[in-house]
N, C-alpha and C positions, 0 to 999 in steps of 0.2 A: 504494500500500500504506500504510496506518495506521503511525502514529509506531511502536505497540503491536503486532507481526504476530501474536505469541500472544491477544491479545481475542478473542473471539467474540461477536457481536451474540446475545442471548438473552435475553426479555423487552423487557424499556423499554431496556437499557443495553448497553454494549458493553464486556463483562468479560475480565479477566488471570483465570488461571486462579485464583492465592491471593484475587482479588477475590471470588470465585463461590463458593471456599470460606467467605470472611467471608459472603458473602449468604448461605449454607446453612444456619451456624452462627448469625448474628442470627435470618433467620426462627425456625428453629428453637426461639430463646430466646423470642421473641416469640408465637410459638405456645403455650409452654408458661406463659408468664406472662397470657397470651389466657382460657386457660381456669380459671384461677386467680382471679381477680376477676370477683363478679359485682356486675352493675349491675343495684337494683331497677326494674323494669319489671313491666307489669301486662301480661297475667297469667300471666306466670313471669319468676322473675330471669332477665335476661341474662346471658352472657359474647361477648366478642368475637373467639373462635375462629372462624365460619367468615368474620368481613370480615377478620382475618389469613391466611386461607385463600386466600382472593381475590387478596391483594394479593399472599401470595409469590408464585403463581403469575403473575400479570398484571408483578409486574416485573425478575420471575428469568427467567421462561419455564418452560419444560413440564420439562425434564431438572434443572435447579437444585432450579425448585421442589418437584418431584416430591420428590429427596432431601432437601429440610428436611422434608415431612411425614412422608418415608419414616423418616426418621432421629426423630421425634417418636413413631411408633407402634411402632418399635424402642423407642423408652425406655420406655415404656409396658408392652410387651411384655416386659422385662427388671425389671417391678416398679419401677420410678421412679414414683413416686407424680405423674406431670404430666399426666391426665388432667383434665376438672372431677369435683368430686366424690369427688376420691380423697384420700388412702386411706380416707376415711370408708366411701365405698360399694364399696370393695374392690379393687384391684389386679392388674395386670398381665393377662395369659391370660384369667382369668377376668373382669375388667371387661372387656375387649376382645370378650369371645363372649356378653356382656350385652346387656342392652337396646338400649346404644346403639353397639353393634358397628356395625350400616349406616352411623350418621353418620361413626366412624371410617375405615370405608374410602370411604366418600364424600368425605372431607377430600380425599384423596389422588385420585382422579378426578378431583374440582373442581380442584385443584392444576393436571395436566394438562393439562385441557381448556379452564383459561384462559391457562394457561402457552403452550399450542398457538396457542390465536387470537393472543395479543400477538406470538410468534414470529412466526407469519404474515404480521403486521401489519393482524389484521383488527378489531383496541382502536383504531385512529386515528384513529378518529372518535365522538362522543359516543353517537351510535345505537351502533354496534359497541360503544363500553366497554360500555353498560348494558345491552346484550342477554347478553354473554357475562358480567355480572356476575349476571344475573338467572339465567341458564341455569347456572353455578355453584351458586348456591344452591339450584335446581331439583336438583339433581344430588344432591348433599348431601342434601336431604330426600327426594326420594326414591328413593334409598339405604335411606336411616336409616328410612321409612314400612314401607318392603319387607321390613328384617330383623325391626325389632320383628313385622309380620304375623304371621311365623312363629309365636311365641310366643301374642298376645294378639287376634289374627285380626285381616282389613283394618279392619273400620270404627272398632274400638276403636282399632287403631295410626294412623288420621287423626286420631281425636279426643284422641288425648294424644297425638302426633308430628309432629302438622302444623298441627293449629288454633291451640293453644296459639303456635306461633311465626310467626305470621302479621305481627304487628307488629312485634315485632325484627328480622324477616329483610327487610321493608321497610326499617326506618329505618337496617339494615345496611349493604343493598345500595347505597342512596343515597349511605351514606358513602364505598363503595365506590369507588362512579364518581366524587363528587366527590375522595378523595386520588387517584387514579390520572389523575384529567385535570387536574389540576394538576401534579402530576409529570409526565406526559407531554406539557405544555404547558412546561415549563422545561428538561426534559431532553432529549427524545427532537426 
């Protein structure tokens, strides 16, 4: 039995339970500070909301991580201006059932679903990190592809929802893999 019998292995680490609350509470800041700064890139500004996306999930696991996005689209939801964009382009509820409604609840899937494979232990290896770092993002966008649809029909919602981030969600994802297999090469 572990020095620690309350840890739980979940993500990259083996957390105390106040540990997993600090993990929740940092992602969480980290997310909202993610979307907050953006980085000029052609041909649309960046933010580094979905490679934070990624990594809570990939080092919290599925159930941590889940609640830092959960607990970010709560604040969002409750009119906290911690969206990108906001409160310029509007607030709470209403930015949430906007445009970029898909990619929101996509945050939150992707969270999951690489939270799920690191749980599993299927990030232990370089193929495994960057398939499940790619299929995250896959996730995320098409999310975000499918709700905008509704509004602005499929071809329009690729052509401003998916072409446009073809290059940042590239040089995202890469980052992705490379802090997560460096952490996981030191940590885990």
């Amino acid at each position: 039995m572990s020095a620690n019998a309350s840890a739980m292995k979940s993500g990259l680490f083996d957390l105390s339970p106040a540990q997993r609350v600090a993990g929740i509470l940092i992602g969480n800041l980290l997310l909202i500070l993610s979307a907050k700064i953006q980085i000029p890139f052609w041909p649309v500004p960046m933010t580094m909301q979905t490679f934070v996306v990624l990594i809570i999930g990939a080092t919290l696991g599925a159930r941590a991580g889940a609640a830092a996005v959960a607990l970010y689209l709560f604040e969002g939801g409750l009119n906290f201006a911690v969206f990108a964009g906001t409160p310029e382009r509007g607030i709470g509820l209403a930015y949430m059932y906007g445009p970029t409604g898909g990619y929101l609840f996509g945050f939150l899937v992707a969270a999951v679903a690489v939270g799920f494979a690191s749980d599993k232990g299927w990030m232990k290896t370089l193929a495994g990190n960057t398939a499940w770092m790619l299929g995250g993002h896959a996730i995320i966008l098409a999310l975000g592809v499918a709700w905008l649809s509704r509004t602005i029909g499929f071809d329009a919602a690729i052509a401003t929802g998916l072409h446009p981030f073809w290059l940042a969600t590239a040089l995202k994802t890469a980052m992705a893999v490379a802090l997560y297999e460096t952490l996981r090469r030191r940590f885990a």
